[in-house]
N, C-alpha and C positions, 0 to 999 in steps of 0.2 A: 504493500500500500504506500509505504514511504516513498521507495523509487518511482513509484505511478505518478505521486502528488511533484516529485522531483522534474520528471518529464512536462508535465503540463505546466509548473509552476517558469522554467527555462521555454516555453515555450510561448506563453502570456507577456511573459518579460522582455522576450527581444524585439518585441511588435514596438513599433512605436508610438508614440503618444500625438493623435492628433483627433480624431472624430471618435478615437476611444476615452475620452475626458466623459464622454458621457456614463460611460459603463467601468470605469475606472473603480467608482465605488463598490462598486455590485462583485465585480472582480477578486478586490482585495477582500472582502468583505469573505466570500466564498475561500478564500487561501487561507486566510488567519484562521475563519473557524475550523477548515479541517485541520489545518497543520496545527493548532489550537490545541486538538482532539489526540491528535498523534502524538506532539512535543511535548504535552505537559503530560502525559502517561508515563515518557521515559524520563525525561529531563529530570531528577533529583532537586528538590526544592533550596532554593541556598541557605548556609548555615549562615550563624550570626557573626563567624570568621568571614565569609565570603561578601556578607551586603555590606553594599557601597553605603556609606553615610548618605541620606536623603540631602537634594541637593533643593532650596527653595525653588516654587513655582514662581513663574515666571510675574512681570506685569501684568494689570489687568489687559483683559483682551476685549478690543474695541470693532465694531461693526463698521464695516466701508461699502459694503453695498449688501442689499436681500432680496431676495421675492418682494415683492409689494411696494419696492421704493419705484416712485416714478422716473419715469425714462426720460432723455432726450427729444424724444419724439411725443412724448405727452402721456401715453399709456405706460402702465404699470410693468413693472420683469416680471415673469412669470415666477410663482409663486411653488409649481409643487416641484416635487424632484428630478423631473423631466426638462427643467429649465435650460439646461446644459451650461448652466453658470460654470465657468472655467477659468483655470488659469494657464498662461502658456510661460515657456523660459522666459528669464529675466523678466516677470512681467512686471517687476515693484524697483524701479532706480532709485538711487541714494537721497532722490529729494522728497524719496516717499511719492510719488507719482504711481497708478497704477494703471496699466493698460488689462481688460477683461471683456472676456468673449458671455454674450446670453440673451436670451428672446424674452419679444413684446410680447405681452398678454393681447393687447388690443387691436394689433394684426394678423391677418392670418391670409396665407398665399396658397393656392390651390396646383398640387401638386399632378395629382390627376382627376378632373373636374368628378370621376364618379367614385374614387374611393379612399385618399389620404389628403391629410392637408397637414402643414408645419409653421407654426410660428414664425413670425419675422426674426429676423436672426439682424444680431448686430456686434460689432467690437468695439468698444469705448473705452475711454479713459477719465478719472480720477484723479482731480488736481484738488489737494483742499479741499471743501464740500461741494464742490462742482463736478458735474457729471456730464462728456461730450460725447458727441458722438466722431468716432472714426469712419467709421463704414457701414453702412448695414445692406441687407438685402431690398433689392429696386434700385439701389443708386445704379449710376450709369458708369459700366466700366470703360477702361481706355481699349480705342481700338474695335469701340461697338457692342453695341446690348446691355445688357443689366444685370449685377450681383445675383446670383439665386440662392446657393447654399454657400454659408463663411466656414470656415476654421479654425479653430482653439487660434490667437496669434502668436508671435515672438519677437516682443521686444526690447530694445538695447536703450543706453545710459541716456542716449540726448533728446528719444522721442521719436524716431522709427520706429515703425511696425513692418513686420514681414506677415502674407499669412496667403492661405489655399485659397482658391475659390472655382466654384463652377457659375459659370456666365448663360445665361439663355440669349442665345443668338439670335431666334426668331429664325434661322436657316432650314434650307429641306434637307439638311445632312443628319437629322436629331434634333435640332435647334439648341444644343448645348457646347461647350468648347470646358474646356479648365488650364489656369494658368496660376503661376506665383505671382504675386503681388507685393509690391513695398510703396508704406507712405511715409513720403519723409519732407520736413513741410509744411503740412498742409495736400500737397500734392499724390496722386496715386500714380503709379509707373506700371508698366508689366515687366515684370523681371525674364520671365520664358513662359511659354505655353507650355504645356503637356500631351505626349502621345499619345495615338489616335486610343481614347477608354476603351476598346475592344481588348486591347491588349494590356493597358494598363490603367490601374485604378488612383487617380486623381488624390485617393486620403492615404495614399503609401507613401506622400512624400511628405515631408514637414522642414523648412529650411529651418540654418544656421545664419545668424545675424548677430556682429559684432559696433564695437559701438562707431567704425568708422564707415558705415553702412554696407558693410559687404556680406552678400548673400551668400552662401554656400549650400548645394543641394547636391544632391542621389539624382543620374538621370540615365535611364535607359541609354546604350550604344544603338542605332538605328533602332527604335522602336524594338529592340528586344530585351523584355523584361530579364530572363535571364544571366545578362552583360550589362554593368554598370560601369559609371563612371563619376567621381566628384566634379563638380564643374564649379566653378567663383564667377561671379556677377559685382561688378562693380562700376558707378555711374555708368550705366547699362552695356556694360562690354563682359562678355562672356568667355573664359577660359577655362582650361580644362585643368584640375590640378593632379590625379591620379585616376588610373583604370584599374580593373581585374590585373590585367595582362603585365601592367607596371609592377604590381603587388607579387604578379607571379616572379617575375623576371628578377627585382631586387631584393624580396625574401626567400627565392626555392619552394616558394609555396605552391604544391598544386591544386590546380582547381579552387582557385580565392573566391571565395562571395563575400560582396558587400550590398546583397540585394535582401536580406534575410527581415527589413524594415527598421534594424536599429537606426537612433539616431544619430546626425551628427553632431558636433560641438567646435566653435571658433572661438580664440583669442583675440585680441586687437591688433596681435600681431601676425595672424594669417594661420597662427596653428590650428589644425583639424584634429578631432581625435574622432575613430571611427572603429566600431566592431567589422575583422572580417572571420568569415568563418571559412575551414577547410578541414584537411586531416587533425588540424588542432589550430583552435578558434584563438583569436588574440585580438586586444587592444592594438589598434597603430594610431603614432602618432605621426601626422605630415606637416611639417613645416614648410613654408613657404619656398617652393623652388627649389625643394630637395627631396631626397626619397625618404620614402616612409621607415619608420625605424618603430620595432618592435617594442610595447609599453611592457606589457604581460603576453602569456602565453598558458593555455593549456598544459598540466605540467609542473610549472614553476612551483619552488616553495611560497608559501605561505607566511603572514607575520603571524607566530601564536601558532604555529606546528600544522600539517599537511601540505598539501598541495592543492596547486586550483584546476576542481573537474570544469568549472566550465566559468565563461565571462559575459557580460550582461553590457547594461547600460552605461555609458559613461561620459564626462566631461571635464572642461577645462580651465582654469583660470588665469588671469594674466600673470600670472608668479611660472606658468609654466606649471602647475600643479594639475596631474590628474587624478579624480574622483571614478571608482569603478566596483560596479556588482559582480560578486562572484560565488560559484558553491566551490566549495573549499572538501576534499576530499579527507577525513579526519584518521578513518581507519574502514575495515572492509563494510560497502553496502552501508556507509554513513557518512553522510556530508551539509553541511554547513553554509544556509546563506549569511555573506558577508560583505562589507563595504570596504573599502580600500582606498588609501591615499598614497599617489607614488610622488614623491619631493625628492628633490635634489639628489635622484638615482635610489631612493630608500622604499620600500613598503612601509607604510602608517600604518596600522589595523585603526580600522575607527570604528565596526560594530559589530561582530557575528552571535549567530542564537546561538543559547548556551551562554552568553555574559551574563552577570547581572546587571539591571535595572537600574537607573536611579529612584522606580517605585519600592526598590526593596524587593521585587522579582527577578524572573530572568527572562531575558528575551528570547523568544521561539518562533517569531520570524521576521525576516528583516525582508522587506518587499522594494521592488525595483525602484522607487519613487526619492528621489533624492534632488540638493541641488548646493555646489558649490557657490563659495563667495568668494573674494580676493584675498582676505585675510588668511584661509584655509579651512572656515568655518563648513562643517556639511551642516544642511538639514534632511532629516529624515524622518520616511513612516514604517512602524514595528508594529509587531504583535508582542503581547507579555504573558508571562503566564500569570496574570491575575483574573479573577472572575470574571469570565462572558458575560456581557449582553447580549442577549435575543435581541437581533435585527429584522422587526418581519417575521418573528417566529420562525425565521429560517435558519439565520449564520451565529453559531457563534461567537464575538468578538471580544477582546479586548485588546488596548494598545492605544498608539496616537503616535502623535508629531515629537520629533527628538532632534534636541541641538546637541550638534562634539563642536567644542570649542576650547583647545589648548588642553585635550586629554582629558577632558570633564563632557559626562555628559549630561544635560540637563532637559527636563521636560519643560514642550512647549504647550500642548495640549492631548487629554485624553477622553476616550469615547465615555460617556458618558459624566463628562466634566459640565458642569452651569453653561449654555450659554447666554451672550450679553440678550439676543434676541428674546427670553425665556425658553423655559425648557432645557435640554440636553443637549448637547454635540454624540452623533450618532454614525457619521462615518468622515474621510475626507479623500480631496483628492491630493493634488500633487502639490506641497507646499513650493513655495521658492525664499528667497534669503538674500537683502543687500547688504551691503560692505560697511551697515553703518550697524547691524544686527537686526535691522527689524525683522519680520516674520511677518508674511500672508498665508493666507490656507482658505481655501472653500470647505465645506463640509456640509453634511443635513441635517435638519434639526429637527428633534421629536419635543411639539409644544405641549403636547397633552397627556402623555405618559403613557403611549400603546406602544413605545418601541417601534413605529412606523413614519416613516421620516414625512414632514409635510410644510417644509421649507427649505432654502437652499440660500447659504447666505456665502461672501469671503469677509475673513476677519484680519485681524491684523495684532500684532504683540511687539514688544518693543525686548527684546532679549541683552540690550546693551552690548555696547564694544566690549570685550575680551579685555582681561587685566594683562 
């Protein structure tokens, strides 16, 4: 059963994160309870030798947008858990700005006049208690027609936006096209189209945006899914930075993929880090103009004893620091999700199941969902082995949001913690984390005590600079 939940678990994880923000919750939700199930049956509860001193909760945690605040556009964001309220990379800069993706209540677009319809969908931003709009669907995209469906975005330091979109053309080809977009501005550009959707699907790509506007995406070699290639975009000039074929050629790698949906990650200094997978799957990192060199690898020792069976999600920070998930092979038919920090040539360990807690637990699982700062701060979301709550009478959970900052790890928030909205915090997505400490996070919130989530808010925590 464990190696089964191992297979699906490395399997969920390498997808990447763009139109699955929706299902993100439901996801994790599903992994913590079983692995929940599994982990705290074996896992040995920790002595009073092993727990960490309780480290204090954080600041109060304050509300920046929910269900039910009014829009840009005059109507309401939608209110239940289907809002698709999100956050995408970098979405919260140092000045506390927040760029986030979610639908109008008071719109609604007809998808096929006799059987679905979908909320208006929009990406906005967050200055102070002002609330704009960036783009929503109907706006008129560059190049002809109109927004139909957005995606989660990805924002950098100065107020760029990158993000997906499929366009209704009004053509007899479909009448749809999909392309990457960046607003930077005020202004919306087309950064590339996308190949013909027959062959490829428009939410398998999610770019990389740094803060000197350069785009970096995954893009099919002649419309073959199969053969990829990184390409940069920059004031709209397209270059190519690595292939399969280059990975083959400068690693000895046979049969490289970097089409498996992980994502990517840029510096400001042009470096890329990117999962590819083969006979043994590895972190690379690319630097600008050079070949790729090898982060991790399938294999390698581990910090804190074994070696890594497999590598996950990962990213990068301007120190040159990378941040990477991994299962960590401990001993036979047992292995260990863990987080990873490679600095100045070293392995960090920053969190594998089986630590303890700063609840006074141990944590039993550590789920894909992370996000570097500059400092070297991670945030992350775990599971613990403390008491479940029934979510839905289905999953059982327990766990939340966790900062490592300078070898200390501190909780940010946990599932069934006060939220400011009333009520409970009942699940979350994918936190992020700027350079000054603060902390954002969406989550769902259960108002009336059925353990059924019936809002959807992001909040926000102030974790302070690191001593």
């Amino acid at each position: 059963m464990r190696t089964q939940m191992r297979k699906w678990w490395q399997l969920i994880w390498s997808k990447k994160k763009t139109v699955s923000y929706l299902l993100f919750g439901v996801i994790l939700a599903a992994l913590i309870g079983a692995w929940f199930m599994q982990a705290s049956s074996q896992a040995p509860p920790p002595t009073e030798a092993t727990k960490p001193a309780p480290i204090p909760s954080p600041s109060k945690i304050t509300v920046l947008v929910a269900g039910g605040d009014e829009s840009p556009l005059g109507g309401p964001f939608v209110t239940n858990e289907n809002s698709g309220l999100s956050l995408g990379p970098n979405a919260l800069n140092d000045a506390g700005e927040l760029v986030f993706y979610n639908s109008i209540a008071s719109f609604v677009t007809a998808v096929d006049a006799n059987t679905s319809y979908i909320s208006q969908q929009g990406i906005f931003r967050k200055v102070g208690n002002t609330i704009s709009k960036i783009v929503v669907s109907g706006d008129p995209a560059p190049g002809g027609g109109e927004f139909f469906e957005l995606f989660s975005p990805v924002a950098n330091q100065v107020g760029d936006v990158a993000f997906v979109a499929r366009v209704k053309t009004g053509s007899k080809d479909g009448g749809f096209s999909e392309g990457v977009f960046l607003v930077s501005e005020g202004k919306i550009s087309l950064i590339t189209t996308l190949p013909n959707p027959d062959l490829w699907s428009y939410v398998s790509v999610t770019p990389a945006l740094n803060n000197n506007g350069e785009v970096v995406l995954k893009l099919p070699v002649a419309d073959d899914v199969h053969h990829q290639e990184i390409v940069r975009v920059v004031s709209g000039v397209r270059s190519k930075t690595v292939g399969e074929e280059d990975i083959k050629a400068d690693l000895a790698q046979q049969w490289p993929s970097i089409a498996d949906g992980s994502p990517l990650a840029v510096n400001d200094a042009g470096d890329v880090v990117v999962r590819a997978d083969g006979p043994q799957a590895k972190i690379l990192l690319i630097p600008r103009g050079q070949k790729p060199v090898t982060v991790v690898t399938v294999g390698d020792l581990a910090p804190g004893g074994g070696t890594y069976l497999g590598v996950g999600l990962s990213t990068i920070n301007n120190r040159r620091e990378i941040a990477f998930g991994g299962l960590i092979d401990v001993q036979q038919e047992t292995s260990l999700g863990a987080i990873t920090l490679a600095s100045g040539g070293q392995f960090i360990p920053i969190v594998r199941e089986g630590d303890p807690a700063p609840t006074g637990e141990i944590f039993t699982v550590v789920a894909g969902a992370f996000s570097l700062n500059d400092r070297g701060d991670v945030i992350f979301v775990a599971g613990t082995s403390g008491k479940p709550r029934m979510i839905g009478g289905l999953f059982p959970v327990s766990g939340g949001i966790l900062l490592y900052s300078q070898g200390q790890i501190r909780t940010v928030m946990l599932i069934g913690d006060p939220s400011p909205l009333g009520g409970v915090f009942l699940g979350m997505g994918s936190p992020v984390l700027n350079n000054t400490g603060l902390v954002a996070f969406d989550s769902s919130i259960d108002t009336d005590g059925d353990n059924n989530p019936n809002n959807r808010g992001i909040f926000a925590v102030d974790m302070g600079p690191r001593a």
